[in-house]
C-alpha positions as CSV (number, residue, x, y, z in Angstrom):
1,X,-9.3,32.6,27.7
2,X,-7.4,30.7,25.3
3,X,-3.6,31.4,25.7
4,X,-1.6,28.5,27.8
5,X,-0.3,29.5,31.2
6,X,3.2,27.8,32.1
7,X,1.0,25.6,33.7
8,X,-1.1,25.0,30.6
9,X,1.3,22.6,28.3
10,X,-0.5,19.6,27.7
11,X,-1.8,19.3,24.2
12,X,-3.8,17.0,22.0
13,X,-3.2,16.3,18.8
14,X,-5.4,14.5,16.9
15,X,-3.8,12.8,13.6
16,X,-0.4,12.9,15.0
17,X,1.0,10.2,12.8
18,X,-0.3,11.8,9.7
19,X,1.3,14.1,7.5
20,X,0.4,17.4,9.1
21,X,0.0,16.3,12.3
22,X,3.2,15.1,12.8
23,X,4.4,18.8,11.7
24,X,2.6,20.0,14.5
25,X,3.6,17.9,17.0
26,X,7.2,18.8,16.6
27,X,6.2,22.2,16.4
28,X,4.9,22.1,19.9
29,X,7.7,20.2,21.4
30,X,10.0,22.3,19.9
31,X,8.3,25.3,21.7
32,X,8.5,22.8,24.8
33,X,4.9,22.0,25.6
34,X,3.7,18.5,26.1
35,X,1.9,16.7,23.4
36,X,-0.7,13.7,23.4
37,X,-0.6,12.3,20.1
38,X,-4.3,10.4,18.7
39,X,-3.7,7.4,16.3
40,X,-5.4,4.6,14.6
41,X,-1.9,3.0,15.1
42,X,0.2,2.9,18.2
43,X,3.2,1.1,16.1
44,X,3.3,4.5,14.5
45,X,3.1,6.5,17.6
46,X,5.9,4.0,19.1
47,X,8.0,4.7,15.8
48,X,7.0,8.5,16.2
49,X,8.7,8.5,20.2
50,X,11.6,6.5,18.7
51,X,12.6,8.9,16.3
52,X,11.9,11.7,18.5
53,X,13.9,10.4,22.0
54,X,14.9,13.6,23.5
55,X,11.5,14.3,23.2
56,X,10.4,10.8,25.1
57,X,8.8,12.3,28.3
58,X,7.2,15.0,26.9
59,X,5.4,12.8,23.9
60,X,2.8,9.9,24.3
61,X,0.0,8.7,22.4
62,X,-3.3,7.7,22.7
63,X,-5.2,5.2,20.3
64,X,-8.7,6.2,18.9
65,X,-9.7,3.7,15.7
66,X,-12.3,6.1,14.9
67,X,-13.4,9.3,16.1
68,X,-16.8,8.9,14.7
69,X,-18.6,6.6,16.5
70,X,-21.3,7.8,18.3
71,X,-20.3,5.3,20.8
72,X,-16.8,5.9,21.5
73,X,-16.6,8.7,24.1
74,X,-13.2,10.5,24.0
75,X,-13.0,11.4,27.6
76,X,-9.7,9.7,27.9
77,X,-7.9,11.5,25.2
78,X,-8.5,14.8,26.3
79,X,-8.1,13.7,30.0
80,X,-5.7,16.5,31.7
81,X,-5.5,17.8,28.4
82,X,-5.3,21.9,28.1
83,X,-6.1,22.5,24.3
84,X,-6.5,20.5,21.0
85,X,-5.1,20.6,17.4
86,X,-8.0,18.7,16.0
87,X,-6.8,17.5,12.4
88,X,-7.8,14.1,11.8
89,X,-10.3,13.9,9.2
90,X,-11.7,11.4,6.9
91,X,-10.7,12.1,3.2
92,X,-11.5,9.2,0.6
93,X,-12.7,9.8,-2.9
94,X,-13.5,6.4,-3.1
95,X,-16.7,6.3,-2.0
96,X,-20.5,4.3,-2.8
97,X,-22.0,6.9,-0.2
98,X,-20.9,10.3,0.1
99,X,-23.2,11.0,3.1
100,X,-22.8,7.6,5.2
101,X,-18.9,7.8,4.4
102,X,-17.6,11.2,4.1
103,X,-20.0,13.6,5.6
104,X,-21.6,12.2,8.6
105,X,-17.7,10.5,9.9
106,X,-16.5,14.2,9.3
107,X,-19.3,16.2,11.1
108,X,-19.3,13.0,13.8
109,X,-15.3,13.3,14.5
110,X,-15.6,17.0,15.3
111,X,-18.9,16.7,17.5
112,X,-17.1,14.1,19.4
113,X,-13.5,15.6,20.1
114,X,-15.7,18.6,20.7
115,X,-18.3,17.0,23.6
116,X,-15.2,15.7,25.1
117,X,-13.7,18.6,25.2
118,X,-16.6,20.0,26.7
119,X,-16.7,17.8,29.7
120,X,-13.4,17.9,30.4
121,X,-13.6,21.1,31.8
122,X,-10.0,21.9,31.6
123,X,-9.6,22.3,27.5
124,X,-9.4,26.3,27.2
125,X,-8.8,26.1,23.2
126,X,-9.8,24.3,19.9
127,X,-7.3,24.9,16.7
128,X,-9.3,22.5,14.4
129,X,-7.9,22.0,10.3
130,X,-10.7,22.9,8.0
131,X,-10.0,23.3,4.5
132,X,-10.1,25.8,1.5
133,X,-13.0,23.5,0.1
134,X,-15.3,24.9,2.7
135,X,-14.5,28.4,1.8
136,X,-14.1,28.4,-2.0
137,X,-16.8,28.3,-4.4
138,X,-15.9,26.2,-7.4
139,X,-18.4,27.0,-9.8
140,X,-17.7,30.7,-9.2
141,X,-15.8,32.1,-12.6
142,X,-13.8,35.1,-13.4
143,X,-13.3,38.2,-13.9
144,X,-13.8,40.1,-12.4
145,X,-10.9,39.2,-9.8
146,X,-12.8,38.1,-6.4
147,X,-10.4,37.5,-3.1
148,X,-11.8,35.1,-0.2
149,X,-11.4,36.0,3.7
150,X,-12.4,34.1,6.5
151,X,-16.1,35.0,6.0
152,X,-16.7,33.4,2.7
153,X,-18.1,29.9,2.6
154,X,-19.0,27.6,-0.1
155,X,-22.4,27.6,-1.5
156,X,-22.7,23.5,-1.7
157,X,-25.7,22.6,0.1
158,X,-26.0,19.5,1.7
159,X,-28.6,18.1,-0.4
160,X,-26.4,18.6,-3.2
161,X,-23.4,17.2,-1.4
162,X,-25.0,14.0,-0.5
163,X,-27.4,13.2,-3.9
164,X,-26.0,9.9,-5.5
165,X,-24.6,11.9,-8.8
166,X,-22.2,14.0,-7.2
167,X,-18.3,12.8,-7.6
168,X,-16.9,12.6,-4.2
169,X,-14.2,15.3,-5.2
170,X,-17.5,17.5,-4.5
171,X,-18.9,16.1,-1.5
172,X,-15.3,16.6,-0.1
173,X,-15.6,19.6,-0.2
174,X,-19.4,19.6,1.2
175,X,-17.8,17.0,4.4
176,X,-15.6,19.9,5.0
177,X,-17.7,22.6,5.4
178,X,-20.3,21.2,7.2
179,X,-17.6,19.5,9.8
180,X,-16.8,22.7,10.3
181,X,-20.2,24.3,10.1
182,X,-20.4,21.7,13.1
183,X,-17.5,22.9,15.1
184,X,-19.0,26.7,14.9
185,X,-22.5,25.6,15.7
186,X,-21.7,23.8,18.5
187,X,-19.5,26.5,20.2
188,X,-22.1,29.0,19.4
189,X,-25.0,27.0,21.2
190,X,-23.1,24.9,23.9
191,X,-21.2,27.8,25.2
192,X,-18.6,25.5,26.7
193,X,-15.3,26.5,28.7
194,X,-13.0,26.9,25.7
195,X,-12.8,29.0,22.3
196,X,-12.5,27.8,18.6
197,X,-10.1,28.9,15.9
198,X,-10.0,27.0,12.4
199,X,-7.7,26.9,9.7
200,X,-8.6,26.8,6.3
201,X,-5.8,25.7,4.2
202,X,-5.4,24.6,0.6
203,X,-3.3,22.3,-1.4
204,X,-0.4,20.9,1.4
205,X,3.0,20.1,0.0
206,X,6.9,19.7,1.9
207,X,8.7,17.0,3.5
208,X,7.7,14.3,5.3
209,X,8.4,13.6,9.6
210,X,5.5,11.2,9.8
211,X,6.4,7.1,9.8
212,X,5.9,5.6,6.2
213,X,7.8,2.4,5.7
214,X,7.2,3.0,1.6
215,X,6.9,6.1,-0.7
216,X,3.2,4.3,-1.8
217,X,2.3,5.7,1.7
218,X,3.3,9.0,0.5
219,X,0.1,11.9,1.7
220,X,-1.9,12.5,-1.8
221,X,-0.8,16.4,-2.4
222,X,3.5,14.6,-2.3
223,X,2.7,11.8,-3.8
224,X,1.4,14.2,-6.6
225,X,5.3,15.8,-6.9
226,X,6.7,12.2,-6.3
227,X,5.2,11.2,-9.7
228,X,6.7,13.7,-11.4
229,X,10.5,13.5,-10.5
230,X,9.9,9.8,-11.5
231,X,8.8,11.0,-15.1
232,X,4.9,10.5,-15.3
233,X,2.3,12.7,-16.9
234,X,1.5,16.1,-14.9
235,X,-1.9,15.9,-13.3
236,X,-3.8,19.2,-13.5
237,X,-4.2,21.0,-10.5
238,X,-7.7,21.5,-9.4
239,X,-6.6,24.4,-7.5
240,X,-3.6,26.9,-8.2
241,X,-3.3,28.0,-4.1
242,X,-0.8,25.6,-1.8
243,X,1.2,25.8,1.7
244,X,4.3,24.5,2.6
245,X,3.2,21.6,5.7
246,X,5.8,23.9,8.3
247,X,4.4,27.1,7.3
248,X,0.8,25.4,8.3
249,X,2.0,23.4,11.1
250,X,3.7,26.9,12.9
251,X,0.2,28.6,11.9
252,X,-2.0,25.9,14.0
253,X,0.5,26.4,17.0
254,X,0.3,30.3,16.9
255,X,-3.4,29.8,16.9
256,X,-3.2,28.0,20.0
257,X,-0.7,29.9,21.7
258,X,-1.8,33.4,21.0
259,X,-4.2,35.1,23.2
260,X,-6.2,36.9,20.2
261,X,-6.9,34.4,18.2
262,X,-9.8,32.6,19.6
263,X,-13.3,32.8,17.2
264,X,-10.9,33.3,14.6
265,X,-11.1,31.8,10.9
266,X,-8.2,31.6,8.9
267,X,-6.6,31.2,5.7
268,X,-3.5,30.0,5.6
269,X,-1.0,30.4,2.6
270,X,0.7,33.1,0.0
271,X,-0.1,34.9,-3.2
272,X,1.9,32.0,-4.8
273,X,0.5,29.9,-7.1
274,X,1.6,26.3,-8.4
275,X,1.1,24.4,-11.2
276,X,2.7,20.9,-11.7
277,X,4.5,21.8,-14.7
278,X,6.2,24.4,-12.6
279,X,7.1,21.7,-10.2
280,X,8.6,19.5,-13.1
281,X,10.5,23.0,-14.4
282,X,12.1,23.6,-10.7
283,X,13.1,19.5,-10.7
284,X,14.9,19.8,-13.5
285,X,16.7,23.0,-13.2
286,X,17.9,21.6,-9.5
287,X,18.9,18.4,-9.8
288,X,20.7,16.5,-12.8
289,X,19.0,13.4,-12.7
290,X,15.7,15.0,-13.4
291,X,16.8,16.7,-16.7
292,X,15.2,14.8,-19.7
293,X,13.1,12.8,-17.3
294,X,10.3,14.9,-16.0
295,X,7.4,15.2,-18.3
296,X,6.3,18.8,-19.5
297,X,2.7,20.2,-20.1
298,X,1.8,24.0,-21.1
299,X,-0.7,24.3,-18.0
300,X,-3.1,27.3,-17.4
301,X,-3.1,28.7,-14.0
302,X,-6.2,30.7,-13.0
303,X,-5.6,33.8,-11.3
304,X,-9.1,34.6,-11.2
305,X,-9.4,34.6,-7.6
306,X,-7.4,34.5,-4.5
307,X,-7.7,34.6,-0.8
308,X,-6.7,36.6,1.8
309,X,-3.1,34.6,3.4
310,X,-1.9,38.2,4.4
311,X,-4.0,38.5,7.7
312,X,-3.0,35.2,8.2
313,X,0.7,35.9,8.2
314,X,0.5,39.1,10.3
315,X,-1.4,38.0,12.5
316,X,0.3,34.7,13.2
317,X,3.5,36.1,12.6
318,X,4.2,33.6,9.4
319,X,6.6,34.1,6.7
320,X,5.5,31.6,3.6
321,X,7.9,29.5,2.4
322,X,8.4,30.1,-1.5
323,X,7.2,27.0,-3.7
324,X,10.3,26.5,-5.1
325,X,12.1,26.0,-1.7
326,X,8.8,23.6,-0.5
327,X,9.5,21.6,-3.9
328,X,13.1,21.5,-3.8
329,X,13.1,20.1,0.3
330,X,10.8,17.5,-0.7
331,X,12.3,15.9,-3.7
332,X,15.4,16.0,-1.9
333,X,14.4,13.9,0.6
334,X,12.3,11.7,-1.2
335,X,15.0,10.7,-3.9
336,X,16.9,10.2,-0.6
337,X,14.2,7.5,1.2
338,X,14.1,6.4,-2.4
339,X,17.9,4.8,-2.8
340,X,17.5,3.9,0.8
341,X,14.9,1.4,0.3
342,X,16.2,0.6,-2.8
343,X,19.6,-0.3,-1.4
344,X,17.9,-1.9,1.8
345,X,15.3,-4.2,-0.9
346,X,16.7,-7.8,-2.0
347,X,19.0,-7.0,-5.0
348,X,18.3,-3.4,-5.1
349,X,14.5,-3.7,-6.4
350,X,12.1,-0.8,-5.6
């Protein structure tokens, strides 16, 4: 179970007209499967087929306001469908309730796709997107030198993820690993006609393929680099372990595709780590514009811990993509959008 026969091409993606799952979706067309793409806007699924045309009868999408409603059965998004990449997920740090608006949507959104799944009775394989945050424990200080696998999980409980002082940076990371506590628990106990792999990545940087019609709809991780080529203070990095969005978006399609992977938890990523004032340093010694213009800030970068990306790569057959490289692409084709909407604005304003 779990690898797609040449009859097995149909694919769901959930968050297709986000920043990672647009990755994914060209991923899988590329390999030439077919993908149905789940939205919250079928103006950006439209705009997705429109920029994607030789692709046009092997991409459509399907709209789904919000996979958490215990009411909204998604039996007709997974309808003929052979697997799902499952990697919509609330994320909003502006929050009044951590449990009624982070938690519960998360753990909801993946007990629904799931129970669909289920009762579709042709889905052979789950790739859901986790997250580092339900692997990492953050209160956890070094030395000595401590390396996370796919076992680890962090210690937040959910009474401590949902109690009114916690910031919602913390009950993030308390959504994401009981969503995905969810995901496992429900494949141990239902038993249903397809297999579960998650991903587990951390900070996501790299160009865009997803529809924005302003850089203000940049992802958060971009947006973070995007306000540094345009001069302002360096943010401090909450943690020093990234990806490149292709390196991730080739790792969720492996998972699907390969036949070993199934019950699988992975971390995704390279021994690498960033800082923001390394970002501003690689902006300025590539591009001429940025010289003089990118702030600077000595910044610490803790190598007290790291995680276990090597598995990852051999078993999924992933090269990562060096930071500088992820950095370089991105600016590149932000300063690009940049003039273009500047020259395409009355009288050239931003």
């Amino acid at each position: 179970m779990g690898s797609l026969t040449p009859s097995r091409q149909y694919v769901l993606v959930t968050g297709a007209t986000g920043f990672i799952g647009a990755h994914v979706v060209d991923e899988l067309l590329r390999r030439g499967l077919r993908v149905r793409g789940a939205t919250r806007s079928l103006v950006k699924g439209n705009a997705m087929i429109q920029a994607r045309l030789q692709y046009a009868s092997s991409l459509d999408f399907v709209q789904i306001d919000d996979f958490a409603k215990p009411d909204n059965p998604l039996d007709h998004a997974v309808d003929g469908i052979d697997a799902v990449i499952h990697v919509a997920s609330p994320l909003t740090y502006d929050t009044k309730d951590n449990e009624k608006e982070l938690i519960i949507p998360a753990i909801n959104g993946v007990k629904s796709i799931l129970e669909a799944s289920q009762r579709s009775k042709t889905v052979k394989r789950v790739v859901m997107t986790s997250s580092f945050a339900s692997v990492m424990n953050a209160d956890r200080k070094g030395p000595p030198y401590f390396e996370y696998t796919g076992s680890d999980w962090n210690p937040l409980t959910y009474q401590e993820s949902i109690a009114p002082g916690t910031p919602a940076h913390i009950a993030y990371r308390g959504a994401k690993k009981f969503a995905e506590k969810a995901a496992w628990d429900f494949v141990q106990q239902e038993k249903p006609g397809f297999d579960l792999v998650t991903l587990c990545p951390s900070m996501t940087f790299g160009p865009i393929v997803h529809p924005i019609s302003s850089l203000d709809q940049l992802n958060e991780s971009n947006a973070m680099l995007w306000k540094i080529a345009q001069g302002q203070p360096l943010a401090t990095a909450r943690v020093p372990s990234w990806i490149d969005v292709r390196d991730l978006a080739l790792a969720h399609v492996e998972a699907l595709l390969r036949q070993d992977t199934g019950g699988k938890r992975y971390i995704p990523g390279g021994t690498e780590r960033f800082s923001y004032d390394w970002a501003a340093t690689i902006m300025e010694d590539e591009f001429a514009w940025a010289k003089g213009k990118v702030a600077h800030q000595q910044q610490m970068v803790d190598d007290s811990y790291g995680f276990d990306g090597e598995t990852t790569a051999r078993e999924l057959g992933i090269q990562y993509t060096s930071f500088h490289k992820t950095v370089v692409d991105l600016i590149s084709q932000l300063k690009g959008l940049h003039e273009a909407i500047q020259e395409s604005s009355p009288e050239g304003s931003p």
